[in-house]
ZAMI-75504 format. One record per residue (C-alpha): residue number from 1; z, y negated, x negated. Coordinates in Angstrom, 2 decimals. Last residue first. Layout:
+-----+---------+---------+---------+
! num !       z !       y !       x !
+-----+---------+---------+---------+
! NUM !       Z !       Y !       X !
...
+-----+---------+---------+---------+
// end
This chain:
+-----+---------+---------+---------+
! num !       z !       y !       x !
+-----+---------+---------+---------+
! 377 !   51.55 !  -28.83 !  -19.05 !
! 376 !   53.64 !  -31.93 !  -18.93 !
! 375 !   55.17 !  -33.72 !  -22.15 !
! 374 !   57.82 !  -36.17 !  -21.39 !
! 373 !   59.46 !  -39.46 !  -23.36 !
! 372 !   62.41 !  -41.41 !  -23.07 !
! 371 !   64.23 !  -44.56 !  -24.07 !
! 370 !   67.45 !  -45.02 !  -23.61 !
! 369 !   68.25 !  -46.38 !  -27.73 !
! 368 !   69.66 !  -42.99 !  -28.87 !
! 367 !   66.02 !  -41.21 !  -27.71 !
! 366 !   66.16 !  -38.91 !  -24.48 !
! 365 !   62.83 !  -36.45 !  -25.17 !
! 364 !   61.99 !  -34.47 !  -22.07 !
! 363 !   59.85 !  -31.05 !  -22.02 !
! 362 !   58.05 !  -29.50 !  -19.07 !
! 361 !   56.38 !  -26.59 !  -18.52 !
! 360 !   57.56 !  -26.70 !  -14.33 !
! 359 !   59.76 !  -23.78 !  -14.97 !
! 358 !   60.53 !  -24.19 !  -18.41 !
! 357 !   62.41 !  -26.75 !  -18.53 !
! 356 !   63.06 !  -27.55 !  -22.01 !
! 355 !   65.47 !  -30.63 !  -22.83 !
! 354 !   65.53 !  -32.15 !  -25.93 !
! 353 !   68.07 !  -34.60 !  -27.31 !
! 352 !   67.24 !  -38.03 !  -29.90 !
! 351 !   68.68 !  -39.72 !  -32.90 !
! 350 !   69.02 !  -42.54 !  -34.81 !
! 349 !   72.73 !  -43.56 !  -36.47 !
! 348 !   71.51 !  -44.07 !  -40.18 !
! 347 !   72.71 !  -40.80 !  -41.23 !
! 346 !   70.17 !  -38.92 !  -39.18 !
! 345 !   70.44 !  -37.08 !  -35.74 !
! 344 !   68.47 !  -34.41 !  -34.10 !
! 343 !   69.19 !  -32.61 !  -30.65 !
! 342 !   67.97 !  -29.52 !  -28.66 !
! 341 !   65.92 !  -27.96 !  -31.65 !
! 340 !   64.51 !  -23.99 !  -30.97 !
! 339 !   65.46 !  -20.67 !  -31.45 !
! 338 !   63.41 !  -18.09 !  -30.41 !
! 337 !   65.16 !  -15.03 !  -28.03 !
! 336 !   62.70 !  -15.62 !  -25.17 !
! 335 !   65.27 !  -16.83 !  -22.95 !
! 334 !   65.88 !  -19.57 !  -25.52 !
! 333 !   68.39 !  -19.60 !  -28.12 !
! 332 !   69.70 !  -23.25 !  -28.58 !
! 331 !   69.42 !  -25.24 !  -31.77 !
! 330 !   71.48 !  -28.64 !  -33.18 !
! 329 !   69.55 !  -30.37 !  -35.95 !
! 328 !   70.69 !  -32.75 !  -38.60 !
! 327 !   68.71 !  -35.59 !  -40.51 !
! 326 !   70.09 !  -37.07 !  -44.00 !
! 325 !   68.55 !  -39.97 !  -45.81 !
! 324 !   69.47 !  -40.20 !  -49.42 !
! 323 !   66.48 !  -41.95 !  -50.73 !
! 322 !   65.05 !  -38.22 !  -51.66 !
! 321 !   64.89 !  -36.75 !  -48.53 !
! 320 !   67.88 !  -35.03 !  -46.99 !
! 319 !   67.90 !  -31.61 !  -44.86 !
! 318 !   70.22 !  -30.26 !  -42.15 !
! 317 !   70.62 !  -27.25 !  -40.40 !
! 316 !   67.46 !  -25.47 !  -41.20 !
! 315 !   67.38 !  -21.98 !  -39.76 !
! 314 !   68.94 !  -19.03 !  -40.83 !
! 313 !   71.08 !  -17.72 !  -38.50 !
! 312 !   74.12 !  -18.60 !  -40.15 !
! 311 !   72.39 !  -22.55 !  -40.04 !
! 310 !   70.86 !  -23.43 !  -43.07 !
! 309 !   71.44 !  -26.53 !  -45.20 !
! 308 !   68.45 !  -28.50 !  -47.43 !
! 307 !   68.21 !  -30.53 !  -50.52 !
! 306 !   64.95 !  -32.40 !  -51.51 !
! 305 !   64.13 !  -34.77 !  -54.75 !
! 304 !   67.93 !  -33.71 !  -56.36 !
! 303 !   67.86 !  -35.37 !  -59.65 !
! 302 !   67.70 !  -33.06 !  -62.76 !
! 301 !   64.24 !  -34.93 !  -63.76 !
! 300 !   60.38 !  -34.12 !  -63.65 !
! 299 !   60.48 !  -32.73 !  -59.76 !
! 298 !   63.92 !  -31.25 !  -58.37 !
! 297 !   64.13 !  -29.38 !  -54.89 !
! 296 !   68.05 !  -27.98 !  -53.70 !
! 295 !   69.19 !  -25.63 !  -50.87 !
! 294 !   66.47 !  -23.06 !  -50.90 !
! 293 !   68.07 !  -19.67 !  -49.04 !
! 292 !   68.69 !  -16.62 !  -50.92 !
! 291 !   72.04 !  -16.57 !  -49.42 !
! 290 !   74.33 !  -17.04 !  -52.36 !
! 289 !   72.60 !  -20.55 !  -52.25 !
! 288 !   69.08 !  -21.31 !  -53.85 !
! 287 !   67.54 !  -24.01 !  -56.16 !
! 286 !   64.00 !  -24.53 !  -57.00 !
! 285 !   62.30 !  -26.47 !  -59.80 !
! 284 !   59.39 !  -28.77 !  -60.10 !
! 283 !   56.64 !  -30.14 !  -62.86 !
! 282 !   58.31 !  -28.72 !  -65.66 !
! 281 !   56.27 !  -29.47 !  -69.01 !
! 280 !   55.57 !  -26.83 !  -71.16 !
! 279 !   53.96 !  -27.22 !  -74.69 !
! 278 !   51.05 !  -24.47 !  -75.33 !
! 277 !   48.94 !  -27.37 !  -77.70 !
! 276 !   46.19 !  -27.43 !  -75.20 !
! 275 !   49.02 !  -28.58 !  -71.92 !
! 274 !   51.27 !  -26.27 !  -70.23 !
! 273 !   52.40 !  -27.69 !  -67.24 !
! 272 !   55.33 !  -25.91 !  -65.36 !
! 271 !   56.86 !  -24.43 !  -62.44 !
! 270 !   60.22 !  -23.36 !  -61.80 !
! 269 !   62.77 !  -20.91 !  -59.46 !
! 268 !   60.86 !  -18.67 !  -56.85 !
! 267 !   62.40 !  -16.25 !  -55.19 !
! 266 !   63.12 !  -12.42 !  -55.56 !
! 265 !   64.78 !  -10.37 !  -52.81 !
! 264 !   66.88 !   -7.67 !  -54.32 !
! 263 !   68.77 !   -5.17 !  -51.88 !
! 262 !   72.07 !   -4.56 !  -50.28 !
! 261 !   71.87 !   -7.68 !  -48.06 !
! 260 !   70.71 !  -10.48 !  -50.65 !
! 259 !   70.91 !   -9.66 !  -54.80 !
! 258 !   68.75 !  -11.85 !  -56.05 !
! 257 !   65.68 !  -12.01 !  -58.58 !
! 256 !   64.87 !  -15.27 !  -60.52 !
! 255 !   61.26 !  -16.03 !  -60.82 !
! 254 !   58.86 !  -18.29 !  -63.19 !
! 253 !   55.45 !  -20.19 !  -62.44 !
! 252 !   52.94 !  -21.42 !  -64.85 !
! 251 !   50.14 !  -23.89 !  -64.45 !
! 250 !   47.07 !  -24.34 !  -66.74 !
! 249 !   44.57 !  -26.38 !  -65.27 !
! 248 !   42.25 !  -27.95 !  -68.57 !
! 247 !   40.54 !  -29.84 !  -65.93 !
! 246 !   38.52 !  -26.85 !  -64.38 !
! 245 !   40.87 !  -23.60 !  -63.52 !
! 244 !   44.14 !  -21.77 !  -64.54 !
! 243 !   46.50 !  -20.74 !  -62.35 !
! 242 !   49.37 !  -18.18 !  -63.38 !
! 241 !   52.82 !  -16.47 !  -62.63 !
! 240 !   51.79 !  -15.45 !  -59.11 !
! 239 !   53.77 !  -12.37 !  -58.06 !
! 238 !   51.71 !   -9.26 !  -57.42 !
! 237 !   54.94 !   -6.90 !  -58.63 !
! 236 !   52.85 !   -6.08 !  -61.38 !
! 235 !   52.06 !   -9.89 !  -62.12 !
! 234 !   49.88 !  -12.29 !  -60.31 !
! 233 !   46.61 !  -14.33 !  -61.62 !
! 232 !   45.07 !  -17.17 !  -58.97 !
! 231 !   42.18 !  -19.02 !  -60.11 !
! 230 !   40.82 !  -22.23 !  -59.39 !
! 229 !   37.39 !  -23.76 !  -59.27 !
! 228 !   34.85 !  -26.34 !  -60.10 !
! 227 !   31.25 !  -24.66 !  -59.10 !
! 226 !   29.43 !  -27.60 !  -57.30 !
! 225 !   30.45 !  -26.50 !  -53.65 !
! 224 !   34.46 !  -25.95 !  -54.02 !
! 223 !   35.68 !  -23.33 !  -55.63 !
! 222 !   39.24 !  -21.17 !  -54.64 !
! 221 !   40.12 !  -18.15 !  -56.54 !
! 220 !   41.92 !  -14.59 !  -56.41 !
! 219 !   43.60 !  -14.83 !  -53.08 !
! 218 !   45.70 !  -12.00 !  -52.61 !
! 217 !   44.41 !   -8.49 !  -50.58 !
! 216 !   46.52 !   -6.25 !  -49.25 !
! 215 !   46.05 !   -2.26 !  -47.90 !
! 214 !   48.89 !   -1.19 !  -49.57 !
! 213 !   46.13 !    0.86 !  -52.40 !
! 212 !   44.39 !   -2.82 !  -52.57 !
! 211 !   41.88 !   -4.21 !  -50.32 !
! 210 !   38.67 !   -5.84 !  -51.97 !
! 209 !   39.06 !   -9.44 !  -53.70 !
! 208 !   39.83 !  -12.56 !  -51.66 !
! 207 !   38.08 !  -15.60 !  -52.42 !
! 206 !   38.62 !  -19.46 !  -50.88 !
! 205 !   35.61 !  -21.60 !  -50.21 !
! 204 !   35.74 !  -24.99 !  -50.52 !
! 203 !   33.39 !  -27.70 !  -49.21 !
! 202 !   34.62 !  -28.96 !  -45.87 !
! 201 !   34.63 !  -26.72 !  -42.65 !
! 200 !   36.41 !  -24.29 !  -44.40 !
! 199 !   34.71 !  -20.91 !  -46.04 !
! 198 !   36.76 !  -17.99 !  -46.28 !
! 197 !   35.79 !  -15.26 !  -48.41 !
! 196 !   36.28 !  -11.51 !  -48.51 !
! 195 !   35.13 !   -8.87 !  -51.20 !
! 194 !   33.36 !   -5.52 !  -50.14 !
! 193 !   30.59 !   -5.64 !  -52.59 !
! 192 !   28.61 !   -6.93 !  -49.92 !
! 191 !   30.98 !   -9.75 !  -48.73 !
! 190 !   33.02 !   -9.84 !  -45.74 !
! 189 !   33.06 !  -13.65 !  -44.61 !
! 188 !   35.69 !  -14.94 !  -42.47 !
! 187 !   34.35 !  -18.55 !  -41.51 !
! 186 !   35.96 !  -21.85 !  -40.83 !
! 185 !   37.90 !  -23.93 !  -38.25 !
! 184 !   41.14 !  -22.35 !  -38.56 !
! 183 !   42.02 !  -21.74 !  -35.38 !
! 182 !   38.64 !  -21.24 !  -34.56 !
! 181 !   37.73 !  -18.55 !  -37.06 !
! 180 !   33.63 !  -17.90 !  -37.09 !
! 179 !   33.66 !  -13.99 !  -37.97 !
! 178 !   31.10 !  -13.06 !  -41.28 !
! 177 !   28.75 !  -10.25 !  -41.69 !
! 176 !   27.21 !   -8.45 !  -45.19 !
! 175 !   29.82 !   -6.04 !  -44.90 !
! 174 !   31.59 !   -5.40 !  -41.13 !
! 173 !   33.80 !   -7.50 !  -40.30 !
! 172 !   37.28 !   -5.18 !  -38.18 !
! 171 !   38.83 !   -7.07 !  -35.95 !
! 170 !   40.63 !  -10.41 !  -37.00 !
! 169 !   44.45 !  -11.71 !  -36.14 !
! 168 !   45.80 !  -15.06 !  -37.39 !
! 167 !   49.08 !  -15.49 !  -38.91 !
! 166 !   49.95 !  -19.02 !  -39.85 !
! 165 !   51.32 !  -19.72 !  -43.11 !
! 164 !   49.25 !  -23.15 !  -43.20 !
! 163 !   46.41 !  -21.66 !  -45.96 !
! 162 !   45.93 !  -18.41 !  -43.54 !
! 161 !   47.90 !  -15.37 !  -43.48 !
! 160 !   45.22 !  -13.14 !  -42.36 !
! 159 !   45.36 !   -9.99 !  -40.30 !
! 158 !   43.20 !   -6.90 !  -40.24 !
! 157 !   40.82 !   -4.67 !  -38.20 !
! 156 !   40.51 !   -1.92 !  -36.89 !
! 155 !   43.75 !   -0.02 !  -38.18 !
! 154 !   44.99 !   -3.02 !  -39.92 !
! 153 !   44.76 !   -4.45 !  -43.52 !
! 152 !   46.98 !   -7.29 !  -44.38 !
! 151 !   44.24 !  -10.21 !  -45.75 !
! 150 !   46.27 !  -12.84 !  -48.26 !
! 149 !   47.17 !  -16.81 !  -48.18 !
! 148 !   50.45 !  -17.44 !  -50.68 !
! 147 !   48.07 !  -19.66 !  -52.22 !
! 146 !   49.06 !  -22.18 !  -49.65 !
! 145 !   52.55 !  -21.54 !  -50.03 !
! 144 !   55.07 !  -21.18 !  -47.45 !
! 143 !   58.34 !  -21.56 !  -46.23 !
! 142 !   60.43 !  -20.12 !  -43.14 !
! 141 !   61.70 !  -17.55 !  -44.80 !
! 140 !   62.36 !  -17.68 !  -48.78 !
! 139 !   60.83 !  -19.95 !  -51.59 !
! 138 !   57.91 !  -17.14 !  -52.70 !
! 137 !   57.64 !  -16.35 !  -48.84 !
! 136 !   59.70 !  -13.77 !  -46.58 !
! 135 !   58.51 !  -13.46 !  -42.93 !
! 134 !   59.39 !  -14.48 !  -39.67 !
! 133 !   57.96 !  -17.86 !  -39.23 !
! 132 !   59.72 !  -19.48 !  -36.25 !
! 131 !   61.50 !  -22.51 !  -38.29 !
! 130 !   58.36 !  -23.52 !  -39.86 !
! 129 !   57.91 !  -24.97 !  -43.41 !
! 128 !   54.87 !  -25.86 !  -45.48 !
! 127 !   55.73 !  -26.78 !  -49.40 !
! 126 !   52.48 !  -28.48 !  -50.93 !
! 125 !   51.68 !  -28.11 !  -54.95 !
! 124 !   48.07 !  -29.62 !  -54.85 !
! 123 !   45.43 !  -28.86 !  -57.31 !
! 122 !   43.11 !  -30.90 !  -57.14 !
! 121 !   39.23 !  -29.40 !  -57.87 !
! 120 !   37.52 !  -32.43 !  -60.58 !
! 119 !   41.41 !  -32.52 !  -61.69 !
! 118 !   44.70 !  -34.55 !  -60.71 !
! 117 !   47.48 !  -31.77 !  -60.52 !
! 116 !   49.39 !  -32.82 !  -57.66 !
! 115 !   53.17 !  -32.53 !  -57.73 !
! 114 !   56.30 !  -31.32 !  -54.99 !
! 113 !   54.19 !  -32.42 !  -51.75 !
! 112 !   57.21 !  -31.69 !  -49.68 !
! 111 !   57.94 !  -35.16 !  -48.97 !
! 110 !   54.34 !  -35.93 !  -48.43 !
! 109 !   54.16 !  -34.19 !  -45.09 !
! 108 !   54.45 !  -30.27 !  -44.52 !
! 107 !   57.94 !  -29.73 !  -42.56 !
! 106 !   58.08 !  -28.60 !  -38.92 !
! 105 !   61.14 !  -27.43 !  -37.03 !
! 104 !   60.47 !  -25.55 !  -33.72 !
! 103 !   60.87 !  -26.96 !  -30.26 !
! 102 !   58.14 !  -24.66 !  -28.44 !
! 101 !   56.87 !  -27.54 !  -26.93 !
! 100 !   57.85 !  -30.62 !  -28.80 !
!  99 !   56.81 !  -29.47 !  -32.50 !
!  98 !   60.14 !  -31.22 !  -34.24 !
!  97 !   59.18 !  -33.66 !  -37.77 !
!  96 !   61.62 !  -35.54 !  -38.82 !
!  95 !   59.91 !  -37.64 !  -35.97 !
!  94 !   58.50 !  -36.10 !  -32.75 !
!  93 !   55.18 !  -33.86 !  -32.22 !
!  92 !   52.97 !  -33.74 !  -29.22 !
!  91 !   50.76 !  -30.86 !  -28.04 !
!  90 !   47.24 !  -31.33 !  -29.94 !
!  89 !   48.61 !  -33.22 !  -32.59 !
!  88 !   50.71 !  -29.90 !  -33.39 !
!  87 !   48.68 !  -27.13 !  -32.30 !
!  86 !   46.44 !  -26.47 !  -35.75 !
!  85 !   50.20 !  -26.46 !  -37.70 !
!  84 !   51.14 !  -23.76 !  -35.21 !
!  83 !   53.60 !  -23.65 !  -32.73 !
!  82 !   51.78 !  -21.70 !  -29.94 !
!  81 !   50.85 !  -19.37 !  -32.90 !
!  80 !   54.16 !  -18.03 !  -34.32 !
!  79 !   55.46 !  -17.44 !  -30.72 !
!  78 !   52.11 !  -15.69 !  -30.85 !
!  77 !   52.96 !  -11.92 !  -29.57 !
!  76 !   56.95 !  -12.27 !  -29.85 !
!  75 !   57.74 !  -13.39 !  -33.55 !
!  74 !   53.94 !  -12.31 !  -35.02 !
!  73 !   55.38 !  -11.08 !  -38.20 !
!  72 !   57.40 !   -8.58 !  -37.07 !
!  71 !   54.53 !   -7.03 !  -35.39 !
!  70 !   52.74 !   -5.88 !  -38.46 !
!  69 !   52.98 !   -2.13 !  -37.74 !
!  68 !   52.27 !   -2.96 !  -33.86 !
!  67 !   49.49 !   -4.61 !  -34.62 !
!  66 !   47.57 !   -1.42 !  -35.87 !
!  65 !   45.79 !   -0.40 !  -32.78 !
!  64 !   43.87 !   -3.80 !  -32.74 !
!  63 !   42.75 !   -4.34 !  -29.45 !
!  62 !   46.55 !   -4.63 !  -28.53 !
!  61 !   46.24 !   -8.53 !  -29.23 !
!  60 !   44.19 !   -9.04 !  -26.58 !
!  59 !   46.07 !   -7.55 !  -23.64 !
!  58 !   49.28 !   -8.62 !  -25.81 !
!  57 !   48.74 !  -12.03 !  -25.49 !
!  56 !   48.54 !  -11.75 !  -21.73 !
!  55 !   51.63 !  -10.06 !  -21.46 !
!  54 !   53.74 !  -12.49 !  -23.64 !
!  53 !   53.32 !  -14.37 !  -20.70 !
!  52 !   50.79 !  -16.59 !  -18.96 !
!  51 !   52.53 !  -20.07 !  -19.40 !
!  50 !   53.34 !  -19.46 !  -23.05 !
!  49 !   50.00 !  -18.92 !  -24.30 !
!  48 !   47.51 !  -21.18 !  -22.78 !
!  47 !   49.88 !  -23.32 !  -21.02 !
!  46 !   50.73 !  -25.44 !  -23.47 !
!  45 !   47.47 !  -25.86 !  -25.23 !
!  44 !   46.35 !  -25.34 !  -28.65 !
!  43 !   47.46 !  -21.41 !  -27.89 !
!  42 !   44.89 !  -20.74 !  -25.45 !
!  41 !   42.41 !  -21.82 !  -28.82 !
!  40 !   43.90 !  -18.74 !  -29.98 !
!  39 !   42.86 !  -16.10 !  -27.56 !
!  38 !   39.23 !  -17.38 !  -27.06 !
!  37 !   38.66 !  -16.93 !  -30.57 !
!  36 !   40.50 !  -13.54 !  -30.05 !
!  35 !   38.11 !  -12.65 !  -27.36 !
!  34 !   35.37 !  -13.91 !  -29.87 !
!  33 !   36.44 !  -11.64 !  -32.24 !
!  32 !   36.52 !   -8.46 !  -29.93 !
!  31 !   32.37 !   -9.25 !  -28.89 !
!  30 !   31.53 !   -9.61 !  -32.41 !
!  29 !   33.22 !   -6.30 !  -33.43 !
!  28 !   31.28 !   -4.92 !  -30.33 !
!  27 !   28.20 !   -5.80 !  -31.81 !
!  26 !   25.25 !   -8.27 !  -30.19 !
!  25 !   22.17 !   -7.32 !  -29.48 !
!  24 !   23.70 !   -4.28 !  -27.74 !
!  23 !   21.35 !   -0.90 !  -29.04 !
!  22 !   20.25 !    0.22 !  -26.02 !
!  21 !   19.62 !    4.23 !  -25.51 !
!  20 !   16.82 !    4.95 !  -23.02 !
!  19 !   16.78 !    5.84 !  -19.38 !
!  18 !   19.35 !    3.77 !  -18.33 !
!  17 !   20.30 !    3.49 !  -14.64 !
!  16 !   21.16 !    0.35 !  -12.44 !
!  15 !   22.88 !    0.32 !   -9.14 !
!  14 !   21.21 !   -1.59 !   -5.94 !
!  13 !   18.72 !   -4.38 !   -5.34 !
!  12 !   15.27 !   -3.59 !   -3.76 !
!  11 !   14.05 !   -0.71 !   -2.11 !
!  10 !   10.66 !    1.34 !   -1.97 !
!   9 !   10.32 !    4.05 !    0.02 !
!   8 !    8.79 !    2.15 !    3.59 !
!   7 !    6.02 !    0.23 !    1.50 !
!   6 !    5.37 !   -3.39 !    2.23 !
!   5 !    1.84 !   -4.61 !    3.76 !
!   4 !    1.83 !   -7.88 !    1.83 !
!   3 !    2.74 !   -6.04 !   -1.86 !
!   2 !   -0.70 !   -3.60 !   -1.12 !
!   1 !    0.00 !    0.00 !    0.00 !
+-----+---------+---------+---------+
// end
């Protein structure tokens, strides 16, 4: 019969059926990272992570069967991640510094910029803290390192603790393909000879060799789009005790080990210069309590540059900038078991009080002098 006249046997519309095997255009891998694209930039907003649940983190996170080995350092599926440095301008931030919404403690400005190393590729010795990071850095928990960045193997995938301490989830790259990072505004790159690189959104590109034995890989150097670079060397116990790069860069670190709940944490206690004649000068040095815990920061001289206190659960209490000034913080436990700030004072009579409502995603600031400020999902 012609198309006018119709044909009683032929019907439109109903299931589909494949005859031939189709090869998806695009990957599954490719498919899982953008879900976990998608995942994270919930977390810039309020209600993105915390409004939904732990639940709905977990949907995505649980794609990777080996999470639950490395959950300790996610503090409650993305806890972590709805205070991240990437959040912060996006959600509101208060002075000395306090992330508004999940109330955590923030510390990464100039006063923790212990020394820069003035070259063709900067190097730049930056302390990052946050109260809800779980694990154990180089200066205890809490703090972090920029090249304390490194891949933790997975099942299916892996995780990478990115230049800001953050923890960011990735499934499995295959070689020769790279996973766009939104968080981090860059690219995950698994190289042919089974090497990683990340590649910001500037000009720098920082190198991770192939997974070790533990399934770990440290960075191993950074370069920047003309060839000056950085490298990374680390001991037995994959400490770093060197960098040497472009500019004559010759850094040195040293470590003290302590004894901290019936085993040996180590931590990190100098740094130095060493110029072309091998003479050391010491560009910082870090001081700890019986606790493990940094209480002091000196630059060139014996004076105190940063001192800190900790609270018996091991958050900052109190910490004092190099002119003296001293700001406190009081915490509260929320219902989610993370501690977060509910009042800050400093020595010159300023402070303010949080209050979390969590209902109706609110948070209210009450400053010392009446006036007040809210945040609204």
């Amino acid at each position: 019969p012609t198309v006018m006249e119709g044909s009683p046997n032929v019907r439109i519309g109903g299931g589909t059926q494949a005859t031939e095997d189709i090869e998806p255009e695009i990957p599954s891998w490719v498919t899982t990272a953008s879900d976990l694209t998608m995942l994270f930039a919930g977390f810039l907003s309020f209600g993105g992570g915390v409004a939904k649940g732990p639940s709905a983190v977990a949907k995505l996170w649980s794609k990777l069967p080996g999470s639950a080995k490395i959950s300790r350092f996610f503090c409650r599926y993305g806890t972590v991640l709805t205070a991240m440095s990437m959040a912060i301008p996006a959600i509101g931030i208060l002075t000395r510094p306090v992330e508004v919404i999940g109330g955590q403690k923030v510390l990464n400005g100039e006063d923790e910029l212990d020394f820069t190393y003035e070259s063709e590729l900067p190097l730049h010795w930056q302390r990052n803290y946050l109260s809800s990071y779980c694990y154990e850095g180089v200066l205890g928990r809490g703090w972090s390192f920029f090249w304390e960045t490194q891949l933790i193997k997975t099942e299916d995938g892996f995780v990478w603790q990115n230049l800001s301490g953050d923890i960011l989830p990735f499934p499995d790259i295959p070689l020769g393909y790279r996973s766009f990072c939104e968080a981090a505004q860059g690219w995950m790159i698994h190289n042919d000879d089974d090497s990683w690189t990340f590649q910001d959104a500037g000009e720098l590109r920082y190198h991770y060799p192939p997974f070790d034995t533990e399934g770990r890989s440290r960075l191993s150097h950074v370069i920047d789009n003309v060839g000056n670079e950085q490298r990374f060397h680390y001991n037995e116990q994959h400490q770093l005790i060197h960098i040497t790069g472009c500019g004559d860069l010759n850094i040195v670190c040293e470590y003290q080990s302590f004894p901290f709940e019936e085993k040996t944490v180590s931590r990190l206690t100098a740094v130095y210069q060493v110029n072309a004649n091998q003479a050391r000068r010491r560009q910082c040095a870090y001081f700890y309590n019986e606790h493990a815990q940094l209480v002091r920061v000196e630059q060139h001289t014996d004076h105190p540059y940063r001192q800190f206190g900790w609270t018996d659960a091991g958050i900052m209490a109190w910490h004092t900038d190099k002119y003296g000034l001293r700001s406190e913080y009081r915490w509260e436990l929320s219902d989610d078991n993370l501690w977060r700030v509910i009042e800050n004072t400093t020595s010159e009579g300023e402070s303010y009080r949080l209050e979390y409502d969590d209902i109706h995603l609110t948070r209210t600031a009450y400053w010392y002098d009446g006036t007040t400020a809210c945040w609204h999902s």
